[in-house]
SEKOLSE-941995 format. One record per residue (C-alpha): residue number from 1; chain; x, y, z. Coordinates in steps of 0.5 Angstrom, whole numbers, m for minus. Example, Ala and Ser with C-alpha at 12.3 -4.5 7.8 and 13.67 -1.06 7.14 Angstrom:
marlo k=1, c=A, east=25, north=m9, up=16
marlo k=2, c=A, east=27, north=m2, up=14
END
This chain:
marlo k=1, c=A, east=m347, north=134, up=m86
marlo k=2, c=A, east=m340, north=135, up=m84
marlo k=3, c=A, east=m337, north=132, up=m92
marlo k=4, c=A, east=m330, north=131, up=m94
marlo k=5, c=A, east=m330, north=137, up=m98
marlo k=6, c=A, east=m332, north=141, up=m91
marlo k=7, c=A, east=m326, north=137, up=m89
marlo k=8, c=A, east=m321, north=139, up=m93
marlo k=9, c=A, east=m323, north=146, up=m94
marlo k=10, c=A, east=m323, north=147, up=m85
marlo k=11, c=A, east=m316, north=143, up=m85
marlo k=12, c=A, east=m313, north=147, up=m90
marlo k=13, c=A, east=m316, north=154, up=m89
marlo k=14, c=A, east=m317, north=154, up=m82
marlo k=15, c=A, east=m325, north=156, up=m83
marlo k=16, c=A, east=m330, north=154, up=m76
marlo k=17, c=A, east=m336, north=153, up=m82
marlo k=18, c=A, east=m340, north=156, up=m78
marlo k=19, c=A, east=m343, north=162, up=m83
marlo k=20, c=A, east=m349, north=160, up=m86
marlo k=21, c=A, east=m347, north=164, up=m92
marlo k=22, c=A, east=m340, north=158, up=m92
marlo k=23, c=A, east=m344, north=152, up=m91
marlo k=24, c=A, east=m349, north=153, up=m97
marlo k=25, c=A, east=m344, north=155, up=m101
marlo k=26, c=A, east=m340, north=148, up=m99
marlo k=27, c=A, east=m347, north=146, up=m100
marlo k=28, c=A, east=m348, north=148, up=m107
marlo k=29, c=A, east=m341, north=146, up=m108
marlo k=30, c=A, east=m342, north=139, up=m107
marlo k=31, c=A, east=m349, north=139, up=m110
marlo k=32, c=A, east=m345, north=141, up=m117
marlo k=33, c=A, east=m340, north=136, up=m116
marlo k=34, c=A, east=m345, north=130, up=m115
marlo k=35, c=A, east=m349, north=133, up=m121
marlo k=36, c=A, east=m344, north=134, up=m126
marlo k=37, c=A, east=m341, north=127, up=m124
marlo k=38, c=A, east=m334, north=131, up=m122
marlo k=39, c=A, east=m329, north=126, up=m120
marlo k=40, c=A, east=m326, north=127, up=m112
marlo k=41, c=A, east=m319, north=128, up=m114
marlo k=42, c=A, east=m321, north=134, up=m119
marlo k=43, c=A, east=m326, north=137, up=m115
marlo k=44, c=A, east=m321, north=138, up=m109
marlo k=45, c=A, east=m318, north=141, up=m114
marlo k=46, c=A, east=m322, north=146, up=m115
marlo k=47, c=A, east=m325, north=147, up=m108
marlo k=48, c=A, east=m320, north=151, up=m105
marlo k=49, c=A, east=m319, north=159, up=m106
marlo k=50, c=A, east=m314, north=161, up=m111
marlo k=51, c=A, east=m312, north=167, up=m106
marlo k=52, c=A, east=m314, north=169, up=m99
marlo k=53, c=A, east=m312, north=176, up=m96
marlo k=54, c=A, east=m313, north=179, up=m90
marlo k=55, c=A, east=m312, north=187, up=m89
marlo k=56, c=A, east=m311, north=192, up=m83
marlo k=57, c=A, east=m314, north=198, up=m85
marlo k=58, c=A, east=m314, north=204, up=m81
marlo k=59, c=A, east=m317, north=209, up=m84
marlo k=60, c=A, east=m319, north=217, up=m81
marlo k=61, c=A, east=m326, north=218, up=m81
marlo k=62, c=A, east=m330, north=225, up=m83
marlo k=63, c=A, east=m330, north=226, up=m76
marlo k=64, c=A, east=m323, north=225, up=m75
marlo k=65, c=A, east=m323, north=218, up=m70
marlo k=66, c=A, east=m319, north=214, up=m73
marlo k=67, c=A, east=m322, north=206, up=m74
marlo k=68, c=A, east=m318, north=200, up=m74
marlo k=69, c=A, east=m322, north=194, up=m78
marlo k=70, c=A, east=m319, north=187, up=m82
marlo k=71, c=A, east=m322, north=187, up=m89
marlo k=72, c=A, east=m323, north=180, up=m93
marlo k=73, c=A, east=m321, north=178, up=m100
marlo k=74, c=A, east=m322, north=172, up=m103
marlo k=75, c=A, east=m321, north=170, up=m110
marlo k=76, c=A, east=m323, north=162, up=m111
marlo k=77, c=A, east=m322, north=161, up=m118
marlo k=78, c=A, east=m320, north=165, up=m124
marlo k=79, c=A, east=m320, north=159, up=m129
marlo k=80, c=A, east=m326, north=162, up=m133
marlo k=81, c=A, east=m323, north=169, up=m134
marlo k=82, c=A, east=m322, north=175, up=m128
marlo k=83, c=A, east=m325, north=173, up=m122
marlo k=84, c=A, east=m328, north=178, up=m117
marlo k=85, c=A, east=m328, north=174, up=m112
marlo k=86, c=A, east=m332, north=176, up=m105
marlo k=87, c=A, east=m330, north=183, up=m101
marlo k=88, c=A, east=m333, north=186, up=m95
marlo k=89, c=A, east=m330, north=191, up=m90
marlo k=90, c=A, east=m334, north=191, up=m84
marlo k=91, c=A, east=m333, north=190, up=m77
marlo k=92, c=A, east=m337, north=184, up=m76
marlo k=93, c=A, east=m334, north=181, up=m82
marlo k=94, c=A, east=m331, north=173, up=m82
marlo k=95, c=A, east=m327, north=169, up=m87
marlo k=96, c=A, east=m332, north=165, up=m87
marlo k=97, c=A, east=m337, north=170, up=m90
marlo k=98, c=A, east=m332, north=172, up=m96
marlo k=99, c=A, east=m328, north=163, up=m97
marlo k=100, c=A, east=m337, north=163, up=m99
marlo k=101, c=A, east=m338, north=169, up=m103
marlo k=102, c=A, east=m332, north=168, up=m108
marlo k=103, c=A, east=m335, north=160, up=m108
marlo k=104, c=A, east=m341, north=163, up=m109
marlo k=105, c=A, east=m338, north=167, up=m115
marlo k=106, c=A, east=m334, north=161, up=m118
END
């Protein structure tokens, strides 16, 4: 089901939607939406991530090979207090994995 929210959130943030984590997060989110009665102007409000932030590590392992990685921070809301938002530094890692898992937190 490709909805206004997924509309939004890939326009504005540039997301393929193509991690299950992502898509059942844009799911929940809209199923809060229609449960709670949250109007659409208020919801797109809230729908976005407060913050996205790619990072460029290189650090040196034990072994002395040095690994080149990008690390995801995405913090969706902060509007009920601090917000840990979703973190992960792997190699295999999305935004889309993370933009889900801070949603998933909010």
């Amino acid at each position: 089901m490709d909805s206004l929210f997924r509309w939004i959130l890939r326009k504005d943030f540039d997301v393929s939607g193509n991690s299950e984590i992502l898509n059942t997060a844009l799911h929940n989110f809209e199923e809060a939406v229609r449960r709670l009665n949250i109007e659409k102007d208020v919801a797109q409000k809230i729908l976005n991530p407060l913050e996205r932030v790619e990072i460029n590590i290189s650090p040196k392992m034990p072994n002395g090979q040095i690994v080149c990685m990008k690390a995801f921070i995405v913090r969706h809301s902060d509007r009920l207090g601090p917000a840990k938002g979703g973190i992960r530094m792997t190699p295999t890692v999305t935004l889309d994995v993370i933009t889900g898992l801070a949603m998933e937190m909010t």
